[in-house]
C-alpha positions as CSV (number, residue, x, y, z in Angstrom):
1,X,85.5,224.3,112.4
2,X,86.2,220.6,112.2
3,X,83.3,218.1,112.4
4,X,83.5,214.6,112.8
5,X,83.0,212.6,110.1
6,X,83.5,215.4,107.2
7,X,86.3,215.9,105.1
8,X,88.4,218.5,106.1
9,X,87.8,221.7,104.1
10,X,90.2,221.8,100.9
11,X,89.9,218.1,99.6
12,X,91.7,215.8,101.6
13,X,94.5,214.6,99.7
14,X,93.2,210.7,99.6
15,X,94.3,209.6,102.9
16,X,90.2,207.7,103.3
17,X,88.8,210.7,104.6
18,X,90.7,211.2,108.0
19,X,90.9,214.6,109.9
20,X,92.4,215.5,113.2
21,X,90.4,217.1,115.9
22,X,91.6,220.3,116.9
23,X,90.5,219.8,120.1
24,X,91.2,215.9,120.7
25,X,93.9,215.4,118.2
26,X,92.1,212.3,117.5
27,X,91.6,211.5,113.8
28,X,88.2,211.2,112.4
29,X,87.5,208.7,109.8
30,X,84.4,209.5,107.2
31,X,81.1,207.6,107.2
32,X,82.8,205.5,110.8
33,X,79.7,206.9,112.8
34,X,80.1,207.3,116.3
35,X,83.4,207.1,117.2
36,X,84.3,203.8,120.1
37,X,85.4,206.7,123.1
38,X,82.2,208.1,122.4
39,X,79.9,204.8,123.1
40,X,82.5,203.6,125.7
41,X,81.9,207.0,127.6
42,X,78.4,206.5,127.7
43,X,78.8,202.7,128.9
44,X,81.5,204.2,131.2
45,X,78.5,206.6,132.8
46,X,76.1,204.0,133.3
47,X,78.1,201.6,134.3
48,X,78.8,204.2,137.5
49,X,75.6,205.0,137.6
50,X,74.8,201.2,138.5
51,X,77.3,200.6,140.8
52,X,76.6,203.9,142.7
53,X,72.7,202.3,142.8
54,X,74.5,199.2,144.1
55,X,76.8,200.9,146.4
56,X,73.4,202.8,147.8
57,X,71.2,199.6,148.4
58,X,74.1,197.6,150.3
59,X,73.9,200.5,152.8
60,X,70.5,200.6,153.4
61,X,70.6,196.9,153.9
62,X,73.0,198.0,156.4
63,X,71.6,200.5,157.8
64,X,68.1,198.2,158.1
65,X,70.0,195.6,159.7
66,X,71.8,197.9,162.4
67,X,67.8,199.7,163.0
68,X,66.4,196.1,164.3
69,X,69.6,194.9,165.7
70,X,69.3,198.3,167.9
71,X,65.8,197.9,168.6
72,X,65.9,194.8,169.5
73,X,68.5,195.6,172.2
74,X,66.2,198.4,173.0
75,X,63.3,196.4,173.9
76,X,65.7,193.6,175.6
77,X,67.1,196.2,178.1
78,X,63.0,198.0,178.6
79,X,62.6,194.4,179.7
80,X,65.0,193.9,181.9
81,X,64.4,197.5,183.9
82,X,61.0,196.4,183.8
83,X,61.6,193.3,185.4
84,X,64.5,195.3,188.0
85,X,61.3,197.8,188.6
86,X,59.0,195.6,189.5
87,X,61.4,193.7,192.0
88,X,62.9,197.0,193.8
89,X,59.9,197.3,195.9
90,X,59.5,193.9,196.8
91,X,63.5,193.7,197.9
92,X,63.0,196.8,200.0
93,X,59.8,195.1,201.6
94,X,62.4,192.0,202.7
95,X,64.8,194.1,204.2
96,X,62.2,195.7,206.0
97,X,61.4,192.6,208.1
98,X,64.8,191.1,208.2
């Protein structure tokens, strides 16, 4: 089995150390580390990770502002029926002695 940053098994043949993946079919290069896919993956994942945080907060701010828009409009409209409830009885009490 290959690993990364070995010489292939029997030598090399002085080509600096470089093997190709079997599975990738990238070429590895000895003593490089960790290859630039590999850090760029990780980067790749948090990067989604953040904007999927991002992505989540801008709706909840959303979804905040929509709750106290609605309730406002709730407690607007209670008024108003308040108001209308109060003033039935006193509108049928007019009619009453018209």
């Amino acid at each position: 089995m290959f690993k990364f940053g070995s010489r292939p098994e029997g030598g090399g043949g002085g080509t600096g150390g470089g093997g190709v993946d079997q599975r990738t079919g990238h070429r590895a290069l000895s003593g490089a580390g960790l290859a630039n896919r590999v850090l760029n993956g990780h980067c790749g994942h948090v990067m989604k990770l953040k904007t999927g945080i991002i992505v989540l907060v801008v709706v909840a701010i959303g979804l905040l502002i929509a709750l106290f828009a609605t309730k406002k409009q709730a407690d607007d409209q209670r008024a108003k029926d308040a108001a209308a409830i109060l003033e039935f009885p006193t509108s049928l009490t007019r009619r009453a002695l018209t």
